[in-house]
C-alpha positions in Angstrom: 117.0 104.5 92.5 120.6 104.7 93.4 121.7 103.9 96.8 124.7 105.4 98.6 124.2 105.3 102.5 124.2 101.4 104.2 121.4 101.7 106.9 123.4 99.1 108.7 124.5 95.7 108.8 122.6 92.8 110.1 124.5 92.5 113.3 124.7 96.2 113.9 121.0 96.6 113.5 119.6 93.4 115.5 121.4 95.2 118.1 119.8 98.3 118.0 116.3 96.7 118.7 117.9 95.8 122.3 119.4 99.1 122.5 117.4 101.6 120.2 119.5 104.8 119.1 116.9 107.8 118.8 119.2 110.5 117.0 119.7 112.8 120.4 118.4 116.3 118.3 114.9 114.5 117.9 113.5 114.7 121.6 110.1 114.9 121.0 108.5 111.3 121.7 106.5 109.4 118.6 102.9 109.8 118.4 100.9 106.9 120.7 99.8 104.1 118.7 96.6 104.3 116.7 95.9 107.2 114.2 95.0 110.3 115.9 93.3 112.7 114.3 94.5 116.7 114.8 96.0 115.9 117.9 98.6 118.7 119.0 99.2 121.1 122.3 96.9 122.2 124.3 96.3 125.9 124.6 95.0 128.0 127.6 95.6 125.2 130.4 95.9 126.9 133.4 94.4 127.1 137.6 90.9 125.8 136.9 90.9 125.7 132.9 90.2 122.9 130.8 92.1 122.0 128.1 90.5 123.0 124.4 89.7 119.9 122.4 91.9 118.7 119.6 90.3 119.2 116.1 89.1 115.9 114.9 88.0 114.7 111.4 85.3 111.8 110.4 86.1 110.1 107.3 88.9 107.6 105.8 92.4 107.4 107.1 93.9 109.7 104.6 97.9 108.7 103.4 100.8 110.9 101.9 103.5 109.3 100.2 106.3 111.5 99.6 109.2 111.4 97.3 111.9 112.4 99.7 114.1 112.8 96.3 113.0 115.6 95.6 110.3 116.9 98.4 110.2 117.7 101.7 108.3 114.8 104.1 107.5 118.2 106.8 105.4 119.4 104.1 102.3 117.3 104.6 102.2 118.8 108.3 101.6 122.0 106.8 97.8 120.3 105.3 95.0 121.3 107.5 91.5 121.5 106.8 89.1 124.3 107.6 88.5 123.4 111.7 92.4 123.0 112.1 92.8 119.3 111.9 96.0 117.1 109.9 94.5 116.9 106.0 97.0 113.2 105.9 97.4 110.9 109.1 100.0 109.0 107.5 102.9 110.5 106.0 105.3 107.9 104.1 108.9 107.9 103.4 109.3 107.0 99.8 111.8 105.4 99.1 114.1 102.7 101.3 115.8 100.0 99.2 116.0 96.0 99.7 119.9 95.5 98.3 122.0 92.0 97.8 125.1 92.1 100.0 128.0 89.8 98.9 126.9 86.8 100.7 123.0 86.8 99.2 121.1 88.3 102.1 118.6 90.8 102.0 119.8 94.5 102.9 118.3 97.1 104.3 119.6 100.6 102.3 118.9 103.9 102.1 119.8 106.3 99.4 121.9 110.0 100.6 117.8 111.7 100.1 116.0 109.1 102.3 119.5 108.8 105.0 119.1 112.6 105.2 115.3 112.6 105.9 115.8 110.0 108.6 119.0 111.7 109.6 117.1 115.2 109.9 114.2 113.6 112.3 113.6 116.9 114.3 112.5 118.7 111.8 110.7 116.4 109.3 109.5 113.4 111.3 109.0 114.7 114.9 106.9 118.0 114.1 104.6 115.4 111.9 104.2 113.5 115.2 103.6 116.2 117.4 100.3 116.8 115.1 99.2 113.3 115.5 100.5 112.2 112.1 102.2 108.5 111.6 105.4 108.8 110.0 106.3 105.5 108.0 109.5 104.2 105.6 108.4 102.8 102.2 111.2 99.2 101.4 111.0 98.3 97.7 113.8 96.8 95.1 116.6 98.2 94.2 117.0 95.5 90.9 119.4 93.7 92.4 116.8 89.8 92.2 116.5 90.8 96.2 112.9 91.7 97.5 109.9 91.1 99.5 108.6 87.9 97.8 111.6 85.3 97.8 112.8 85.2 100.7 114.4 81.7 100.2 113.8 80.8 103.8 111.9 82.0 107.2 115.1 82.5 108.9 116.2 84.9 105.6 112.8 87.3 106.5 113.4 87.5 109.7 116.8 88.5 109.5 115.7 91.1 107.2 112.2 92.1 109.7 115.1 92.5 112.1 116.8 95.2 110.7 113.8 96.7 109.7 112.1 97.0 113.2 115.7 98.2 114.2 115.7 100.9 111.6 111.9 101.9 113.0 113.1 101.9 116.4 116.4 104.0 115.8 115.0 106.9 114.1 111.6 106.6 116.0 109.6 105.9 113.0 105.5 104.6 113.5 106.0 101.6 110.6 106.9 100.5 107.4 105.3 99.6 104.2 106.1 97.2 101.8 106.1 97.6 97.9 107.2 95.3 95.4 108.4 96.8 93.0 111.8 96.8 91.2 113.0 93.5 92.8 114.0 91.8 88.8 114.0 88.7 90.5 116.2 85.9 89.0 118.7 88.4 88.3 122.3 87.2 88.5 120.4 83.2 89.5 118.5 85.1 92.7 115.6 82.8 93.3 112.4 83.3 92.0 109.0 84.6 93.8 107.4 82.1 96.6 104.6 81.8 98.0 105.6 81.8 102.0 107.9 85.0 101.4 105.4 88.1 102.4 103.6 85.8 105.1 107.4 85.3 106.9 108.3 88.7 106.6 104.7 90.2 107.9 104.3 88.0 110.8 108.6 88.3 111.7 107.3 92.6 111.2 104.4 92.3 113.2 106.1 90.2 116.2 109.0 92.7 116.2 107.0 96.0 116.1 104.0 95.3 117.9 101.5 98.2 117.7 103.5 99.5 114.6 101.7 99.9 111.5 102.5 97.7 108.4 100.7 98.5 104.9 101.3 96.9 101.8 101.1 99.0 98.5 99.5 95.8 96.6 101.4 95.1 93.6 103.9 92.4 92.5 104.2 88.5 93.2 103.7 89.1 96.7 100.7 91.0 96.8 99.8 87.4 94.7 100.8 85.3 97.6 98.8 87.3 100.2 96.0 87.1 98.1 95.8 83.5 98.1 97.0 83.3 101.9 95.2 83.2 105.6 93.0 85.5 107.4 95.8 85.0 109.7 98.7 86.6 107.7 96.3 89.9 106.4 95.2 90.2 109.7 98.3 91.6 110.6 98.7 94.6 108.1 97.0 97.8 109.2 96.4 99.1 105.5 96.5 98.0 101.8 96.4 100.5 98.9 95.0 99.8 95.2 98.9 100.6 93.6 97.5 101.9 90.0 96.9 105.5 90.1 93.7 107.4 88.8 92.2 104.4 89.2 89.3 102.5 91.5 90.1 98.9 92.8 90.4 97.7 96.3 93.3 94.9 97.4 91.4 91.5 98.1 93.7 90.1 100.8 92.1 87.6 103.4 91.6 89.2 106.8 91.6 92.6 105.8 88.2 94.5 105.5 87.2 97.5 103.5 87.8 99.5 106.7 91.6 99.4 106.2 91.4 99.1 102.3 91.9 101.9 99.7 90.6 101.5 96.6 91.8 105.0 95.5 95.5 105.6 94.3 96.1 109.4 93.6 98.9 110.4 92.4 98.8 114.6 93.0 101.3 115.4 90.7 99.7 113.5 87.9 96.3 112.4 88.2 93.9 115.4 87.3 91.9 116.8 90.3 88.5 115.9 88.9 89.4 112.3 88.9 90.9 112.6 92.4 87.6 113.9 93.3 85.5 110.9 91.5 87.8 108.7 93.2 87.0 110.5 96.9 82.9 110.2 95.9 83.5 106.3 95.2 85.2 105.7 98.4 83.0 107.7 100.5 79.9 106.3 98.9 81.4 102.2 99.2 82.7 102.8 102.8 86.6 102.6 102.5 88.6 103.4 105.0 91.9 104.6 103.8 92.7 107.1 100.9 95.6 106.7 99.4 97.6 109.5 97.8 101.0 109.9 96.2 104.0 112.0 95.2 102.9 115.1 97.6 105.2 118.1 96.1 106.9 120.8 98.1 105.0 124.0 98.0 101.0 124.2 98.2 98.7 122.6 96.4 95.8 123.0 99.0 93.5 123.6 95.9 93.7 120.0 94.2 93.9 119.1 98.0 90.5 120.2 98.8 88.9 118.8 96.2 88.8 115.5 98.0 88.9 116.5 101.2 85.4 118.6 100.8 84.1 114.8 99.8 85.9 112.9 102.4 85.7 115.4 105.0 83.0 117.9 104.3 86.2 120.4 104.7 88.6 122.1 102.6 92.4 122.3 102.9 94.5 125.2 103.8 98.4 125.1 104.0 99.7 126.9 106.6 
């Protein structure tokens, strides 16, 4: 993925997490913490009145990864099933980049497509919030030996979970999630994978952004590591996505239960609807609590939509 647009430096962003810049045009304040479900304005408040009661949903946390390349992120916000609440709860930016600067550190980069989406929060992060939906930035490789699994040191993730949870804060994002992907470690002598890596960087994320979320698309020598690490260290993520798509296998990471697991991967453009509907029935029937879907286009594709919402949800989709 080529990257244009620095997010910012490491000294430039540490600051921001004293200081957080929230782009002045976006004035609408994040969602609380914790998913919620449909939540939007309340209508007909007046002398005596009560307010009406947010449309809610029962069923899986449902996830919308967005390739900001070539789609719009506002566009899951326009998903809503049958009694009015959000289709997705978690929209995600796809993607952000972990780059090499001349000194060997870890960078945090955003290509001109991802700078613009953040850059443009009023009207494609903050409606998505006003709904109730979590709005988080996807960090994977760039192919520059640099990513999420060899940090060489704790003092390396950090650094790097600093600008991170500075990039959250400035453009008043809800979390991250990590993929690793595209890293080609050892490229140009960068080290190789280790096992300590994720564990740094998710407990340096987690003490940073408290009540932020932090998912893991579970893939690569770090989803490895985590694998074989402590309860401790899953406990900490919110989700974890099977990374394969039109296929059915859940992330075993210690500490994490089904509840915050997706076996599903969907990818919308690409997987047919039947087998996104198969994939809905398995999840449903073996209790997952996440479904995990990919590559949401622009336009509307409420009928593929629907096919697993019915399942999850008992609902179909409309877009408004």
């Amino acid at each position: 993925m080529k990257q244009t647009t620095k997010l910012g430096i490491v000294a430039a962003l540490v600051a921001m997490v004293a200081a957080p810049m929230v782009p002045a045009a976006a004035s609408a304040a994040p969602s609380p913490t914790g998913l919620a479900h449909g939540v939007g304005a309340h209508h007909g408040v007046g002398h005596g009145a009560q307010p009406h009661a947010a449309p809610t949903k029962t069923g899986p946390t449902s996830i919308a990864y967005v390739e900001v390349n070539n789609d719009q992120l506002a566009n899951v916000g326009h998903y809503r099933l049958a009694n009015g609440a959000n289709a997705f709860d978690v929209a995600i930016i796809f993607a952000a980049n972990i780059n090499r600067d001349a000194d060997g550190d870890a960078v945090l980069y955003a290509n001109e497509n991802v700078q613009r989406t953040l850059d443009d929060a009023a009207t494609q992060i903050r409606p998505l919030q006003a709904q109730g939906i979590k709005v988080s930035l996807s960090i994977l490789g760039n192919h520059q030996g640099t990513g999420i699994a060899n940090f060489p040191t704790q003092a390396a993730a950090e650094d790097f979970a600093a600008q991170v949870s500075a990039t959250v804060a400035r453009y008043g994002l809800d979390g991250v999630d990590l993929d690793d992907e595209y890293s080609d470690y050892g490229t140009d002598g960068t080290p190789q994978p280790n096992q300590q890596s994720i564990g740094w960087l998710v407990s340096a994320l987690r003490a940073d952004m408290p009540g932020k979320l932090i998912s893991f698309y579970d893939i690569g020598p770090a989803s490895d590591a985590l694998s074989s690490s402590s309860s401790t260290i899953g406990s900490q993520l919110d989700y974890a996505w099977n990374p394969y798509y039109g296929t059915y296998s859940a992330p075993s990471i210690p500490g994490l239960g089904k509840d915050r697991l997706s076996a599903a991967a969907v990818d919308i453009q690409n997987t047919p609807r039947s087998t996104a509907v198969s994939l809905a029935q398995r999840s449903k029937a073996d209790g997952y609590g996440v479904f995990m879907t990919y590559n949401l286009p622009d336009g509307d594709v409420s009928s593929y939509v629907s096919g697993f919402t019915n399942v999850l949800y008992g609902q179909s989709t409309i877009h408004e």
